[in-house]
N, C-alpha and C positions, 0 to 999 in steps of 0.2 A: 543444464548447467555443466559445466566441462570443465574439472580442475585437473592440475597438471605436476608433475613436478618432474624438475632437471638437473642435472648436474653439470655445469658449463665450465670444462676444462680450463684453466687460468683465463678467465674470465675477467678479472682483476689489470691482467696485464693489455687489456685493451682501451683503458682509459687511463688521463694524465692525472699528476695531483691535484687538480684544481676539475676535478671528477668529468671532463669532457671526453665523449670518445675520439677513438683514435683511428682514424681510418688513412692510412698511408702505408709503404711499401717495406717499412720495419717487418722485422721476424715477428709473428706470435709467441707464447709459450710453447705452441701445439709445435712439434717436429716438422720444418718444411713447408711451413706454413706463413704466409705474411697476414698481419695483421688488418689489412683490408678484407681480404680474401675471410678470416675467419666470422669476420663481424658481418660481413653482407651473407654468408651462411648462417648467422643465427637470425639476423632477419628473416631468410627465406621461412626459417623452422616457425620463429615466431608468431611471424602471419600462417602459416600453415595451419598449426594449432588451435589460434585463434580462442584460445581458454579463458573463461573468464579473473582466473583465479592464476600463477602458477608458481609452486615453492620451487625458489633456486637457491639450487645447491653451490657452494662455491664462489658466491656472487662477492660482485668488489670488494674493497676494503674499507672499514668506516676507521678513522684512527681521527687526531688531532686535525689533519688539513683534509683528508678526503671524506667524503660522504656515498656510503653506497647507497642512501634513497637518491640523492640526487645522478648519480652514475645512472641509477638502473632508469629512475625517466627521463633522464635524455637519450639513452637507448630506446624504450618506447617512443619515445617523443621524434624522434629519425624516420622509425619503421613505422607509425600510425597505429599503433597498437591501441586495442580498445582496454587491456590490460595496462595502464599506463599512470598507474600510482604504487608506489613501493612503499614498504612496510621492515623494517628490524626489529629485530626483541636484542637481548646480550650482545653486543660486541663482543668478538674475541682478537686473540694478538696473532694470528693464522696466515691473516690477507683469504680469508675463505667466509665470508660469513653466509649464515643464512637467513634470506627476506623471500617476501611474497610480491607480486607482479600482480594487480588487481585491479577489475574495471569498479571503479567505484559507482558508476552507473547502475551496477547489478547489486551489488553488497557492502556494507559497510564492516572493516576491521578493526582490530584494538591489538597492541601488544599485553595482554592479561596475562603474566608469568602468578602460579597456582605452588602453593607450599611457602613454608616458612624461609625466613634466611636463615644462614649458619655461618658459625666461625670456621677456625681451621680444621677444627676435632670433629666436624659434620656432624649427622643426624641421621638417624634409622630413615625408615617409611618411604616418604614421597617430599625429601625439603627441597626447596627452591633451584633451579636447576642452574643455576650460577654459583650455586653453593656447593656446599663436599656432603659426600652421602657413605656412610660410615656402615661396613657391610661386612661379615664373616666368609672370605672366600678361600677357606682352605679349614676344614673343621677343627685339625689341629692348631691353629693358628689365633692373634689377637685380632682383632678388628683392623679392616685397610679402612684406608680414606682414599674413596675416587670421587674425582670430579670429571667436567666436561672440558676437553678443549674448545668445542663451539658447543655452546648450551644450546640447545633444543626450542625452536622459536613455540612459544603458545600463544594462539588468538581467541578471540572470541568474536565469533562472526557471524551477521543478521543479511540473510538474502534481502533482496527487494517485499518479498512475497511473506517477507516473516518468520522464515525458519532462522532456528536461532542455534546455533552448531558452534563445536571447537577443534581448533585443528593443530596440529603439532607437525612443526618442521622438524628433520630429525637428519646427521651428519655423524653417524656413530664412527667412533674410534675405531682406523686400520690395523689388522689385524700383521700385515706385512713388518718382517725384523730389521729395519732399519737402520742402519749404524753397526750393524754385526760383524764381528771378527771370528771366522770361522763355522764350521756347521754347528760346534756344541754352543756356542754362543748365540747361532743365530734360532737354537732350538730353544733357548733359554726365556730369551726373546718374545720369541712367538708364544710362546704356552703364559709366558706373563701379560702380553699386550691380550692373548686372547681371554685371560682371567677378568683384566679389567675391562675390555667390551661385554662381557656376560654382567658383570655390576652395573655397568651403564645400563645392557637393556632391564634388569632389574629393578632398577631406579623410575626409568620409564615404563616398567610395566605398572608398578607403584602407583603412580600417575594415572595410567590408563582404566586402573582398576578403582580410583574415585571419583572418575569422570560417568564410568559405566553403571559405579553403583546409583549415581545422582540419575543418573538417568541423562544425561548429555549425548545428543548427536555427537560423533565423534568420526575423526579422520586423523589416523597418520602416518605420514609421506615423506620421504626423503631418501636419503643411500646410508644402509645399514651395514655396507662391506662387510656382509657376513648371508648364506643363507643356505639352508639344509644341504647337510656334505659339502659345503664346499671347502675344509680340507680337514686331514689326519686328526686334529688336534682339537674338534670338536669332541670326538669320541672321549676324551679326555673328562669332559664337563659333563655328558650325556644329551645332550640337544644344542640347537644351535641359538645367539642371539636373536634370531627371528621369531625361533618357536615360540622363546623366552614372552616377547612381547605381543603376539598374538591371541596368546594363552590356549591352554585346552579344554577338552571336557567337563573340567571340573570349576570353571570360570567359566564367564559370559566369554565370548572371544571376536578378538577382530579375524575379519577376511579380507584375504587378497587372493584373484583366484591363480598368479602365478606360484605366491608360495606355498599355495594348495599343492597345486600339480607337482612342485620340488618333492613334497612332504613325502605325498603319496606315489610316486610313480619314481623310481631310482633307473632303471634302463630305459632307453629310447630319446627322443628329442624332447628338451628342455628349455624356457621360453628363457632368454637372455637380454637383458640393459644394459650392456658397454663390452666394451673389444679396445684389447691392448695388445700391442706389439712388446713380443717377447724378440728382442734382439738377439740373444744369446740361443736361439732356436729357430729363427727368422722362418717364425710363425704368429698368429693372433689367437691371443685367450679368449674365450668370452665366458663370461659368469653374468649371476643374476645378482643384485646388486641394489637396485631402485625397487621402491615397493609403493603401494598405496593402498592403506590397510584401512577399512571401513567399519564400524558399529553396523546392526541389525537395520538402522532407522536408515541407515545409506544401502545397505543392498537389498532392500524393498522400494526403493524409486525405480526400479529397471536401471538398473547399475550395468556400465558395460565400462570392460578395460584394454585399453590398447596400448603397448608397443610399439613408439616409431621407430622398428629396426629398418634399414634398408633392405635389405636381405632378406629378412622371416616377413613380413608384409608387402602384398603382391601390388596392393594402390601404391603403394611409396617405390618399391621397384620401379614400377614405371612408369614414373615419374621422375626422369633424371634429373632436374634441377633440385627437386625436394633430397632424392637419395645420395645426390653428390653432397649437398647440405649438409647430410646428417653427420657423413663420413668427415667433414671435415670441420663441424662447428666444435665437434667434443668428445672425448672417449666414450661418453655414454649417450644413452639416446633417452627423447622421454617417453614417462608413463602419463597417459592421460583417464581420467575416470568420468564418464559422460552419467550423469542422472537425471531423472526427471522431476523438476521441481519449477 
């Protein structure tokens, strides 16, 4: 089985209100891009992949007149995707939300969101994740209230073969100062946005940690724009949101073997998911970013994970249609997690 997850750069803006794609010579979102051009590059990835399962990040808009299940299978429904049933948990007001791409042929999903609801005053522990989670993140301080801008999709999900697993889509809060006037403002910023990503991952480790005690197969996957060192202002908290939700030694923990290699290994090459053009440098960043973080029960199936970079993977290199693909369908590339089941 081969689940996947991606983050598809305004993804949103490739279909119309009335959730049809949009393949004509209009601009994309993506810089220089038209919007045919993008969309017949994510087919290419898509068929590529060929996953049974895969969480998108980013994916259309579900509001009052569109539907992002319907957007995303008429997208499948184009390219032939065997993945060609889509899934939402929460809506959010974003135009980003997160859903699942799933061959229903192989497995059956649910939207099963786990924890209580809450008012405005939120709730300790692990409540509802559309709800406010009420958390002490300064010791000298009263209790904040964080919520999610895109709540965290929860499934519960039954292979063909009977295994019975849960999986959490996951779009944590940009850490980037946004709206900032000046450097002390835009410092001010950042050390707050990065406050309240540590309560998010908090909230979800919350979660992960009464999934693990039940004993649940467990996956989860999405873009945590945040991951060991990746800037100044982690040092600030003492670990990164990543660490946060993986846990350590003193917890059962999930594995990912990139944010392994982050953890442990600070000099030499580092496995990277998305590249942006920094204009004002006219150069490309790349950081790691996409994760797919597994339970015990997933990396004893012979677990294996890949990175569709163009660049760092020598099959996708050369293969210029797939690597032009990648470069052009989305700032980020996906993770795919192959097991045996």
């Amino acid at each position: 089985m081969r689940i996947a997850t991606y983050n598809v750069e305004w993804f949103n803006d490739l279909f119309s209100e009335t959730s049809k794609l949009l393949e004509d010579k209009y601009w994309s979102g993506r810089y220089n891009i038209k919007r045919t051009e993008q969309v017949a590059a994510l087919g290419t990835i898509f068929r590529a992949m060929n996953a049974d399962a895969v969480m998108v990040i980013e994916a259309p808009d579900e509001n009052g007149k569109r539907s992002c299940v319907a957007a995303l299978e008429n997208f499948a429904a184009r390219f032939q995707l065997r993945a060609r049933k889509a899934l939402i948990g929460f809506a959010n007001n974003t135009q980003q939300e997160i859903a699942l791409l799933y061959d229903p042929d192989v497995m059956t999903v649910r939207h099963d969101p786990q924890g209580e609801p809450t008012g405005k005053k939120g709730a300790p522990g692990a409540p509802r994740f559309d709800g406010a989670f009420r958390q002490h993140l300064k010791a000298d301080a009263d209790p904040e209230i964080v919520t999610f801008s895109k709540p965290p999709l929860e499934i519960s999900a039954k292979t063909k073969s009977g295994l019975q697993f849960r999986m959490i889509g996951v779009h944590i809060k940009s850490k980037a100062p946004h709206g900032a006037r000046g450097k002390q403002d835009a410092i001010r910023i950042s050390i707050a946005n990065r406050r309240k990503q540590i309560a998010q991952c908090i909230w979800l480790r919350n979660r992960v940690d009464d999934h693990l005690d039940a004993g649940d197969p467990l996956i989860v996957l999405g873009d945590f724009n945040d991951g060991p060192g990746l800037d100044k202002y982690e040092k600030l908290f003492g670990c990164s949101g990543v660490e946060i939700v993986l846990g350590d030694d003193g917890c059962p923990c999930l594995y990912d073997p990139h944010a392994r290699m982050a953890l442990t290994q600070r000099v030499g090459g580092m496995p990277v998911t998305s590249r942006f053009y920094l204009s004002d440098q006219k150069r490309y960043l790349q950081a790691l970013l996409d994760y797919i973080m597994v339970s015990d029960d997933f990396r004893k199936l012979n677990a294996r994970w890949r990175i569709w970079h163009p660049f760092d993977d020598p099959a996708i290199y050369h293969n210029p249609e797939l690597r032009e693909a990648l470069l052009t369908g989305s700032d980020h590339f996906p993770v795919t997690l192959d097991v045996d089941i």
